[in-house]
PDB file with SEQRES, HELIX, SHEET and CRYST1 records, atoms N, CA, C and O in Angstrom:
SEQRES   1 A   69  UNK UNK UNK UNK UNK UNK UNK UNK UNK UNK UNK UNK UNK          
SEQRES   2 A   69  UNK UNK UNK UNK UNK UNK UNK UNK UNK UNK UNK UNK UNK          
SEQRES   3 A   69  UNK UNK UNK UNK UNK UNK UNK UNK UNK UNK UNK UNK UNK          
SEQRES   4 A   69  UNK UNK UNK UNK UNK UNK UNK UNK UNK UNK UNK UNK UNK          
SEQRES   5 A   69  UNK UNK UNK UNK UNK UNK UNK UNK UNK UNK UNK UNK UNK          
SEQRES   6 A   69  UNK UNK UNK UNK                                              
HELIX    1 AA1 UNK A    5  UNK A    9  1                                   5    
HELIX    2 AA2 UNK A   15  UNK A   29  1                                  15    
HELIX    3 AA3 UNK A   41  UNK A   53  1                                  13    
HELIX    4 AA4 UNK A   59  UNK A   64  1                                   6    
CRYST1    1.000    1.000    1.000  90.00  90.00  90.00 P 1           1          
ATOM      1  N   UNK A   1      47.296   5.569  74.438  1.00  0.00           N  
ATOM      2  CA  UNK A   1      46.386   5.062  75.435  1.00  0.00           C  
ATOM      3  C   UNK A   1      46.411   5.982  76.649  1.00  0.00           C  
ATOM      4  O   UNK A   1      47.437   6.550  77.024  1.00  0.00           O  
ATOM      5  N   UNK A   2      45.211   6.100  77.250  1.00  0.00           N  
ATOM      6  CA  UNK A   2      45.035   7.257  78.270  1.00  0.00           C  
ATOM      7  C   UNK A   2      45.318   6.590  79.884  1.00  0.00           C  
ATOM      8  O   UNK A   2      44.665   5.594  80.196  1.00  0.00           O  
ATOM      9  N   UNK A   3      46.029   7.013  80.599  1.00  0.00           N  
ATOM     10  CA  UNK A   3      45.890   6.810  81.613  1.00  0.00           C  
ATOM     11  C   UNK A   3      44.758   6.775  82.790  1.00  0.00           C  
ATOM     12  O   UNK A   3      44.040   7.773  82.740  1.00  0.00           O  
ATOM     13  N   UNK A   4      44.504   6.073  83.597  1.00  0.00           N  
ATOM     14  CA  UNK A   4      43.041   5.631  84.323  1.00  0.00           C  
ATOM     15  C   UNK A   4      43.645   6.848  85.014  1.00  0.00           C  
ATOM     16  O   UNK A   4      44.782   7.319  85.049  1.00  0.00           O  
ATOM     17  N   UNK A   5      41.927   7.345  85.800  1.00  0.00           N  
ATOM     18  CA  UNK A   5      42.297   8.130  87.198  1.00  0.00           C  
ATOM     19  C   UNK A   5      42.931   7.885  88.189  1.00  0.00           C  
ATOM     20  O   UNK A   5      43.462   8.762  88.871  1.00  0.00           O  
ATOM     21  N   UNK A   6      42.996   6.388  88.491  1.00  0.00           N  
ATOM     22  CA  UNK A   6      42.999   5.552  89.477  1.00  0.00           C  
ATOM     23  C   UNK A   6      44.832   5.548  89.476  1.00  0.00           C  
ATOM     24  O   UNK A   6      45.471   5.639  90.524  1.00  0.00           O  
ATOM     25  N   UNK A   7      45.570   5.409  87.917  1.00  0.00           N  
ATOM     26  CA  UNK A   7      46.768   5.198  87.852  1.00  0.00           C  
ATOM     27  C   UNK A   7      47.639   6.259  88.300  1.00  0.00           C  
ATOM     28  O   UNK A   7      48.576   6.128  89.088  1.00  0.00           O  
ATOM     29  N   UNK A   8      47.106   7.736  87.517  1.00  0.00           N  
ATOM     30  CA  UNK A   8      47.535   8.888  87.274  1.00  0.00           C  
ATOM     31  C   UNK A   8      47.687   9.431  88.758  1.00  0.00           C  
ATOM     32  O   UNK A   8      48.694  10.075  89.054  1.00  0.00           O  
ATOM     33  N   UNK A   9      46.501   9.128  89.872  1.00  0.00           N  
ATOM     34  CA  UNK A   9      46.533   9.312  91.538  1.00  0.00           C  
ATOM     35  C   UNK A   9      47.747   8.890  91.911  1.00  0.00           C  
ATOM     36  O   UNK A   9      48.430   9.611  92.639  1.00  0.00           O  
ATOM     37  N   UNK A  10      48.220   7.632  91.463  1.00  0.00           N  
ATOM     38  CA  UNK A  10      49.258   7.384  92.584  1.00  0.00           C  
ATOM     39  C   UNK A  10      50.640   8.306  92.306  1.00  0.00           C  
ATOM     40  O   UNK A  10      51.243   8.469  91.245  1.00  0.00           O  
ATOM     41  N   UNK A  11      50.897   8.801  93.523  1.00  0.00           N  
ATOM     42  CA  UNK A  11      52.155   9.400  93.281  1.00  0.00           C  
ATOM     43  C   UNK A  11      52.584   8.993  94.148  1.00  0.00           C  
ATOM     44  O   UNK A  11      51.764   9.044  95.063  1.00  0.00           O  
ATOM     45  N   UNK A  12      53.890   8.382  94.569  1.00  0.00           N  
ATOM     46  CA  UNK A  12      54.704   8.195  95.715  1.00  0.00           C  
ATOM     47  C   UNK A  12      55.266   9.499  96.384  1.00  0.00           C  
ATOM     48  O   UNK A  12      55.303  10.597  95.829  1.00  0.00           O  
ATOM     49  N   UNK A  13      55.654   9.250  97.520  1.00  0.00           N  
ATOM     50  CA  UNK A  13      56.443  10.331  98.174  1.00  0.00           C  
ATOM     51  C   UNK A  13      58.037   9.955  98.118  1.00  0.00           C  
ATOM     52  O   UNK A  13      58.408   8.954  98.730  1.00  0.00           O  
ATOM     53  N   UNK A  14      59.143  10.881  97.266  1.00  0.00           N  
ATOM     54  CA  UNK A  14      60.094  10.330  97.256  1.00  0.00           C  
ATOM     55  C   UNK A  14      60.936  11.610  98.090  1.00  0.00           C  
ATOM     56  O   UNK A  14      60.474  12.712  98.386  1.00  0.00           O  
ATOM     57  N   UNK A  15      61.986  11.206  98.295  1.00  0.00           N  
ATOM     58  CA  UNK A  15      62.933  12.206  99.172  1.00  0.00           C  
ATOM     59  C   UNK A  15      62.777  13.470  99.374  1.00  0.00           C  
ATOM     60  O   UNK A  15      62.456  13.902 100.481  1.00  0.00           O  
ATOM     61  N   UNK A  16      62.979  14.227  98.344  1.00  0.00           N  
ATOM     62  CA  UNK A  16      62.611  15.592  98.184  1.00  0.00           C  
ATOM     63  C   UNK A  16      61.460  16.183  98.695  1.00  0.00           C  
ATOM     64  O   UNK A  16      61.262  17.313  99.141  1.00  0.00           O  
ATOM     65  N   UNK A  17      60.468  14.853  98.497  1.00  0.00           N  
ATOM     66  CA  UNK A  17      58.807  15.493  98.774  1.00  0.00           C  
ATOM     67  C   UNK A  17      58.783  15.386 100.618  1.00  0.00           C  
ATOM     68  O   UNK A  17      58.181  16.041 101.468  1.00  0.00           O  
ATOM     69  N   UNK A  18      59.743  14.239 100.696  1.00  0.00           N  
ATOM     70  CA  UNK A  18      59.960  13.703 102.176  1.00  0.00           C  
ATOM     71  C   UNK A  18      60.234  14.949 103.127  1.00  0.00           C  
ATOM     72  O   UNK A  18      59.560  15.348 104.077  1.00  0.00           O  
ATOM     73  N   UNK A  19      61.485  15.476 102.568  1.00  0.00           N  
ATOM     74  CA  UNK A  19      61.962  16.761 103.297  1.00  0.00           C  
ATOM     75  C   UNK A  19      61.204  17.726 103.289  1.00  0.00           C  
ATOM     76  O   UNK A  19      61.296  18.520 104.226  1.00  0.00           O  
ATOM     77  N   UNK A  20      60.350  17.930 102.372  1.00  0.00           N  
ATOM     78  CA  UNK A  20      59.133  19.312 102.832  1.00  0.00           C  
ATOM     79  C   UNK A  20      58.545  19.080 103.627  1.00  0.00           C  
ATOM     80  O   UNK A  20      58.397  19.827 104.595  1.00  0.00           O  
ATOM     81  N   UNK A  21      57.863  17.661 103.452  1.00  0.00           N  
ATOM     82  CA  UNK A  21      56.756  17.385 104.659  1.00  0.00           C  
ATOM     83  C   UNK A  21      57.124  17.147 105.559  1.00  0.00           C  
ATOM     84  O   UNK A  21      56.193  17.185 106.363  1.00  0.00           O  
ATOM     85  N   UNK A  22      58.695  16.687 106.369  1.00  0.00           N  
ATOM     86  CA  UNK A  22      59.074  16.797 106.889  1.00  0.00           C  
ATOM     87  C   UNK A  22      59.762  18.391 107.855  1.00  0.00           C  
ATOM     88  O   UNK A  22      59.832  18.353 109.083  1.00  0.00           O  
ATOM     89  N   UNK A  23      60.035  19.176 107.362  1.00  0.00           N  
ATOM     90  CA  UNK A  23      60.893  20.412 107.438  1.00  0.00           C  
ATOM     91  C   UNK A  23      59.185  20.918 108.028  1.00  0.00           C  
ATOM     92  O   UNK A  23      59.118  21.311 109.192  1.00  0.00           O  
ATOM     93  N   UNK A  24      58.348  20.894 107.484  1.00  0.00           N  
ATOM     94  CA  UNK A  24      56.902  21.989 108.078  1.00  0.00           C  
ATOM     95  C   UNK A  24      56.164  20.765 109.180  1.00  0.00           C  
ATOM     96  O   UNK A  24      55.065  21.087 109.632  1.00  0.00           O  
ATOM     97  N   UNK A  25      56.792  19.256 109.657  1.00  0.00           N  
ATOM     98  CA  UNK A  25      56.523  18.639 110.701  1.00  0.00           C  
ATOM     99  C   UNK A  25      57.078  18.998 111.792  1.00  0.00           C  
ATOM    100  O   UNK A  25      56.351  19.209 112.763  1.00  0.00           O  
ATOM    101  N   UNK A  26      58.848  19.196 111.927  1.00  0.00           N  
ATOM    102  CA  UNK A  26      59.543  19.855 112.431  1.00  0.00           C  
ATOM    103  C   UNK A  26      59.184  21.017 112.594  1.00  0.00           C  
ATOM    104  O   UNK A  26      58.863  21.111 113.779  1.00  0.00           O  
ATOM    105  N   UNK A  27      59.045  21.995 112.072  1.00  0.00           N  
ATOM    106  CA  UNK A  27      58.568  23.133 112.323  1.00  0.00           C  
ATOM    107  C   UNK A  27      57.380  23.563 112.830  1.00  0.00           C  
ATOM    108  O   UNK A  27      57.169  24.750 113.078  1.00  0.00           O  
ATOM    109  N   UNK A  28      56.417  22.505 113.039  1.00  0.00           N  
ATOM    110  CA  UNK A  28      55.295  22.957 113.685  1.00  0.00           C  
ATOM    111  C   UNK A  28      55.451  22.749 115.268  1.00  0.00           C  
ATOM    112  O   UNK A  28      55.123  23.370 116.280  1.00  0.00           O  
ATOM    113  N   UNK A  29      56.390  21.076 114.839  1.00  0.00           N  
ATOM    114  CA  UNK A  29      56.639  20.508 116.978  1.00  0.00           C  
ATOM    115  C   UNK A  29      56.925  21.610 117.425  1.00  0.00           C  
ATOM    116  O   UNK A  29      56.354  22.054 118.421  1.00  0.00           O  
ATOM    117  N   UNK A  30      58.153  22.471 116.581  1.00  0.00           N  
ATOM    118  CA  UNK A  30      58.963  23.307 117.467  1.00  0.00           C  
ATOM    119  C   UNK A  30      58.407  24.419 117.913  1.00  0.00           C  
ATOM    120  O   UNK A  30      58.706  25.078 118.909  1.00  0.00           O  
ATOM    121  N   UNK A  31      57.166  24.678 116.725  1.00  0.00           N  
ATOM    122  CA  UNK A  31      56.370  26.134 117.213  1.00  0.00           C  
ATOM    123  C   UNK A  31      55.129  25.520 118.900  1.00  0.00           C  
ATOM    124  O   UNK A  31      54.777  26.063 119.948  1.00  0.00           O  
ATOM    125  N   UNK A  32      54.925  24.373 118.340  1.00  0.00           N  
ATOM    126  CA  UNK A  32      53.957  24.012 119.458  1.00  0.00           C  
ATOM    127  C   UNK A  32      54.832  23.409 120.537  1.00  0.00           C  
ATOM    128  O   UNK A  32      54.222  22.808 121.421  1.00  0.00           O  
ATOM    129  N   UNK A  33      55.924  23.452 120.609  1.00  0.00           N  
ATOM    130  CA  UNK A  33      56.832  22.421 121.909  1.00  0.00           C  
ATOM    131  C   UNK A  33      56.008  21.638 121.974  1.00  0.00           C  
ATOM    132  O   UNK A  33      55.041  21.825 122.712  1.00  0.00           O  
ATOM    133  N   UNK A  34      56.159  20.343 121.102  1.00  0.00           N  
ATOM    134  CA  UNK A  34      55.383  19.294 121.115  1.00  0.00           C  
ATOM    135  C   UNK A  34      56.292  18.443 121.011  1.00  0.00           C  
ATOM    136  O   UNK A  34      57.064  18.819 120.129  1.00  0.00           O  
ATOM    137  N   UNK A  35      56.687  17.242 121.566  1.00  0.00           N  
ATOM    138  CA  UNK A  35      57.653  16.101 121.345  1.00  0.00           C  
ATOM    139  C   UNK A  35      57.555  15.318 120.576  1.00  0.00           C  
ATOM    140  O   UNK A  35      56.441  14.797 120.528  1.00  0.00           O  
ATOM    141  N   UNK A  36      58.560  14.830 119.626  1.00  0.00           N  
ATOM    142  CA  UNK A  36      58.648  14.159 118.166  1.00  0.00           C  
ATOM    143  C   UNK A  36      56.945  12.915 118.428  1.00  0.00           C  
ATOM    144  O   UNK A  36      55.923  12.702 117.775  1.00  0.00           O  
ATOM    145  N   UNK A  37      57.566  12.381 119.834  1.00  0.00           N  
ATOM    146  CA  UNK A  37      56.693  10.861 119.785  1.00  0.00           C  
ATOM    147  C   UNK A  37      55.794  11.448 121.055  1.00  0.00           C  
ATOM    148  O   UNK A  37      55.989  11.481 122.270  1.00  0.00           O  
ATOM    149  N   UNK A  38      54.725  11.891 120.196  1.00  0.00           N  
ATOM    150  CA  UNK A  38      53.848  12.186 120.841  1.00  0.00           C  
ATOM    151  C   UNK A  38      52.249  11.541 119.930  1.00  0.00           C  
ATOM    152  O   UNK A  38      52.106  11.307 118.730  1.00  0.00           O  
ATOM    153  N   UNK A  39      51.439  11.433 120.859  1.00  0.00           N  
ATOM    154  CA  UNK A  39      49.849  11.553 120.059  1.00  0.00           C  
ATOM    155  C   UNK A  39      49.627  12.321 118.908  1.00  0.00           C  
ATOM    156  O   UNK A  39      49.349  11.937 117.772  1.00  0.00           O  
ATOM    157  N   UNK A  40      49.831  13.784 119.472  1.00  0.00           N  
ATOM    158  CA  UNK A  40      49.713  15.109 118.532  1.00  0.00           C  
ATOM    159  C   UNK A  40      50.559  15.485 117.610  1.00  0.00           C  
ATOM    160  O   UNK A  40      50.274  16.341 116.772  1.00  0.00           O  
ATOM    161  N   UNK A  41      51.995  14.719 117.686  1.00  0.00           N  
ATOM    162  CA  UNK A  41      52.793  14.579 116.770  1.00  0.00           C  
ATOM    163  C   UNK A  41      52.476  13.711 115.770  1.00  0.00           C  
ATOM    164  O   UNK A  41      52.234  14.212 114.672  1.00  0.00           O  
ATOM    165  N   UNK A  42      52.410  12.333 115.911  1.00  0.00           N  
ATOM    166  CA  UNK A  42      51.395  11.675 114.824  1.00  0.00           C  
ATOM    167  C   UNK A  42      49.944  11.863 113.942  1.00  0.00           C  
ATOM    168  O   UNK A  42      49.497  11.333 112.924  1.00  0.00           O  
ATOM    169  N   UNK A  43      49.476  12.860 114.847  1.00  0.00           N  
ATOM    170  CA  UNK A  43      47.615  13.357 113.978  1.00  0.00           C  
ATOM    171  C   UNK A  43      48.512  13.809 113.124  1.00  0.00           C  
ATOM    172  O   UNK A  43      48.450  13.214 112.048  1.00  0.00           O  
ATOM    173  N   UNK A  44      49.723  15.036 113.206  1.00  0.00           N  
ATOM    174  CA  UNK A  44      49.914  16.481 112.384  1.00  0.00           C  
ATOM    175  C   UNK A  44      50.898  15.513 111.188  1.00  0.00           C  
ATOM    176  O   UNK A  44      50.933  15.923 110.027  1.00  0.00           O  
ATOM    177  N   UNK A  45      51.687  14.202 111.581  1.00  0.00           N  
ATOM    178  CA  UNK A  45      52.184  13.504 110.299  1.00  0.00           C  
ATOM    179  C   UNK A  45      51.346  13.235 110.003  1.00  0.00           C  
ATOM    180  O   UNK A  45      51.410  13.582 108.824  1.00  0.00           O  
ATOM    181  N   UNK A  46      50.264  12.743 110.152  1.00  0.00           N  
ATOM    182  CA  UNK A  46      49.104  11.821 109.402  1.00  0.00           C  
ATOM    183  C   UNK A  46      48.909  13.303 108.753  1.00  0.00           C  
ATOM    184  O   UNK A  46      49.741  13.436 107.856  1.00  0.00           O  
ATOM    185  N   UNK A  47      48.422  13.998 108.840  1.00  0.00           N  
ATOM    186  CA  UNK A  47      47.939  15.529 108.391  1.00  0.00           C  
ATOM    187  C   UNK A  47      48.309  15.676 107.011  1.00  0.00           C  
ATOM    188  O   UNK A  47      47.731  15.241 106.015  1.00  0.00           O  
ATOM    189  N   UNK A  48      49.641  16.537 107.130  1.00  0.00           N  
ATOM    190  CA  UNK A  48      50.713  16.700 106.551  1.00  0.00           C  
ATOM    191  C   UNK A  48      51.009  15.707 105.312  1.00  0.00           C  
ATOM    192  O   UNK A  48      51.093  16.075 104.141  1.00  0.00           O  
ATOM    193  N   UNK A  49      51.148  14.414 105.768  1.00  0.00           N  
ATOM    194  CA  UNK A  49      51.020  13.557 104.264  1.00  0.00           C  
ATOM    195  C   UNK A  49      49.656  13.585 103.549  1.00  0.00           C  
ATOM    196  O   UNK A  49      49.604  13.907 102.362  1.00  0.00           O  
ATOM    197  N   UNK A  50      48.654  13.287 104.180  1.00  0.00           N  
ATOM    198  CA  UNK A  50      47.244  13.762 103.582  1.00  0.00           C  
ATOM    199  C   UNK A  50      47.158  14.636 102.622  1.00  0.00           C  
ATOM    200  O   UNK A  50      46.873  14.440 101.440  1.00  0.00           O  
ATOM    201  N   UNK A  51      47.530  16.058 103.411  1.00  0.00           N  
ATOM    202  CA  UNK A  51      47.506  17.165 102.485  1.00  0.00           C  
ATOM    203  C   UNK A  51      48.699  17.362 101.649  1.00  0.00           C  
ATOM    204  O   UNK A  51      48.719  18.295 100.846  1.00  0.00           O  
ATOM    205  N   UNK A  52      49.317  16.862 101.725  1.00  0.00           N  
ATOM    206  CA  UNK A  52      50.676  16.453 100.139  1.00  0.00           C  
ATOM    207  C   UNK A  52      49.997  15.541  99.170  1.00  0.00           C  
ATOM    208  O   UNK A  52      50.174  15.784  97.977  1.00  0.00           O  
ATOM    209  N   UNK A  53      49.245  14.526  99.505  1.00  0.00           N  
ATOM    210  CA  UNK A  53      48.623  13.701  98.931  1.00  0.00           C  
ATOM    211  C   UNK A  53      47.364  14.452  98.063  1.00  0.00           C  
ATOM    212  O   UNK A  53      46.894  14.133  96.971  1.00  0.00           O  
ATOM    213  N   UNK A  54      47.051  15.419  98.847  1.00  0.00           N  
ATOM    214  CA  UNK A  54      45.614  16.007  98.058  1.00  0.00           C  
ATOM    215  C   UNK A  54      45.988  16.891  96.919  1.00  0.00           C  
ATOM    216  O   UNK A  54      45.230  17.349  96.063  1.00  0.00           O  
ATOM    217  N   UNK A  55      47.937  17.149  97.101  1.00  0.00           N  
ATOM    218  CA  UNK A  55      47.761  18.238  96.186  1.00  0.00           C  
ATOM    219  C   UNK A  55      48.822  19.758  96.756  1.00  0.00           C  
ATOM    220  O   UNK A  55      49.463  20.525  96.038  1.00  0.00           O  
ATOM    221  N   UNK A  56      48.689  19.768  98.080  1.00  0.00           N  
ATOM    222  CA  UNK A  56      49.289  20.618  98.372  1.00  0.00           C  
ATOM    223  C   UNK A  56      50.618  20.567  98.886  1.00  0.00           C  
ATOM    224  O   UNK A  56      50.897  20.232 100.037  1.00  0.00           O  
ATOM    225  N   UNK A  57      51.582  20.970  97.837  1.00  0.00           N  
ATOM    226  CA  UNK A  57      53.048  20.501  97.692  1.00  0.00           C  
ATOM    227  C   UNK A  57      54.148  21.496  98.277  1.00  0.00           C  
ATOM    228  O   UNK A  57      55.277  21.168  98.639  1.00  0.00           O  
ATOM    229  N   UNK A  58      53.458  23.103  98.303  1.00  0.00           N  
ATOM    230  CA  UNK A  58      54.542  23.456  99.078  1.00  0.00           C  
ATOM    231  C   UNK A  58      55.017  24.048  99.972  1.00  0.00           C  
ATOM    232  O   UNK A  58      54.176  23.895 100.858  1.00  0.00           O  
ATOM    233  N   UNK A  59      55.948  24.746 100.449  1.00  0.00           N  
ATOM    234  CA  UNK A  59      56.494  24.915 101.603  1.00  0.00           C  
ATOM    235  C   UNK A  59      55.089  25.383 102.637  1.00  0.00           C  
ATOM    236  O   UNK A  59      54.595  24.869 103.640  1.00  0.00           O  
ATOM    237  N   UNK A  60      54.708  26.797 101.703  1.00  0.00           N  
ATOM    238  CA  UNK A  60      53.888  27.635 102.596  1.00  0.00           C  
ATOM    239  C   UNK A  60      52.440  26.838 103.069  1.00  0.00           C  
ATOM    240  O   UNK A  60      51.980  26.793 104.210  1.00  0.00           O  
ATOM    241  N   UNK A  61      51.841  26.195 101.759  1.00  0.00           N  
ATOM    242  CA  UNK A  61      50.814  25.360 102.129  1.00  0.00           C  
ATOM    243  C   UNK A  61      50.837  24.250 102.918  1.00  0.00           C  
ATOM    244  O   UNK A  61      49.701  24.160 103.384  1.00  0.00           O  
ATOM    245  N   UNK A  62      51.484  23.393 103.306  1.00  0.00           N  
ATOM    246  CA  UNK A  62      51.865  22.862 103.948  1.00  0.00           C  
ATOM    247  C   UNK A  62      52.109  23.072 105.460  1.00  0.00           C  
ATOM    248  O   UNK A  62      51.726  22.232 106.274  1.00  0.00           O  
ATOM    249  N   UNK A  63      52.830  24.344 105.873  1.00  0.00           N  
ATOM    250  CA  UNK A  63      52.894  24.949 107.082  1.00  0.00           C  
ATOM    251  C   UNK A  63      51.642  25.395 107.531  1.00  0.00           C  
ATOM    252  O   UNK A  63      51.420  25.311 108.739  1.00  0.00           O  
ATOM    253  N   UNK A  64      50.282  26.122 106.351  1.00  0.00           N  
ATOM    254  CA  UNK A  64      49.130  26.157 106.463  1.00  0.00           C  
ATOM    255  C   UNK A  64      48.363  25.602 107.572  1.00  0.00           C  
ATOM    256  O   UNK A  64      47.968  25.976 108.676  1.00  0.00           O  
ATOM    257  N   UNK A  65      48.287  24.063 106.490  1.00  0.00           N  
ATOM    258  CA  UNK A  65      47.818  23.309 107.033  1.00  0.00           C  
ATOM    259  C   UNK A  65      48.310  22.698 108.041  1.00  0.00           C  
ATOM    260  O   UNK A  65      47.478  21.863 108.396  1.00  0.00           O  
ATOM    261  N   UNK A  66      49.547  22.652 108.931  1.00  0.00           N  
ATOM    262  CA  UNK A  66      50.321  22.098 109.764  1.00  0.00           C  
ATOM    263  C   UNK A  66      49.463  22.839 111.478  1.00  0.00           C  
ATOM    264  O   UNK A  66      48.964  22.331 112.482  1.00  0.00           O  
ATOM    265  N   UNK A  67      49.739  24.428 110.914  1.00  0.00           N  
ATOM    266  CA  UNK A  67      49.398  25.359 111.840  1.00  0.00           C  
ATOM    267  C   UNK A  67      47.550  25.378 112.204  1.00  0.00           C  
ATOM    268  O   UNK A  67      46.969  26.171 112.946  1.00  0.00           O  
ATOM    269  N   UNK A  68      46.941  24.225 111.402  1.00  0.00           N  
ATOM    270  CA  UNK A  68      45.520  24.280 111.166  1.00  0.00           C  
ATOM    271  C   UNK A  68      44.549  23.372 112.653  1.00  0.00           C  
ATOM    272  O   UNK A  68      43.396  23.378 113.084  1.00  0.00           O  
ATOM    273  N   UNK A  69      45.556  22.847 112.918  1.00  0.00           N  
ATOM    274  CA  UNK A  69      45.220  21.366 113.941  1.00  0.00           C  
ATOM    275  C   UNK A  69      44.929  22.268 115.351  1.00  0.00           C  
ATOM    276  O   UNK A  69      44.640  21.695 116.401  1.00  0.00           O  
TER     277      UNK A  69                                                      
END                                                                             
């Protein structure tokens, strides 16, 4: 039996995936001296999981898109 599109989409974010998207969140505050709890700190998490979500899983792409905002 084939899996739906709908099923096969969900992927969770588990630890490992946590620390990338994390490590290129960190790394962007620090390039922009931006403070963890900020406005602009939250767009670039919202970002960042988005684009893990779409597909783009690693280090470099990720920083990509981090550096894109």
């Amino acid at each position: 039996m084939m899996k739906s599109a709908q099923t096969s989409s969900f992927d969770p974010i588990g630890p490992d995936e946590l620390e990338t998207i994390g490590k290129a969140f960190l790394d962007e505050l620090q390039r922009r001296a931006l403070p963890r709890k900020s406005e602009e700190a939250e767009a670039l998490a919202a970002k960042l999981i988005n684009a893990y979500q779409s597909g783009i899983r690693d280090d470099l792409g990720l920083s990509i898109v981090a550096g894109l905002s």
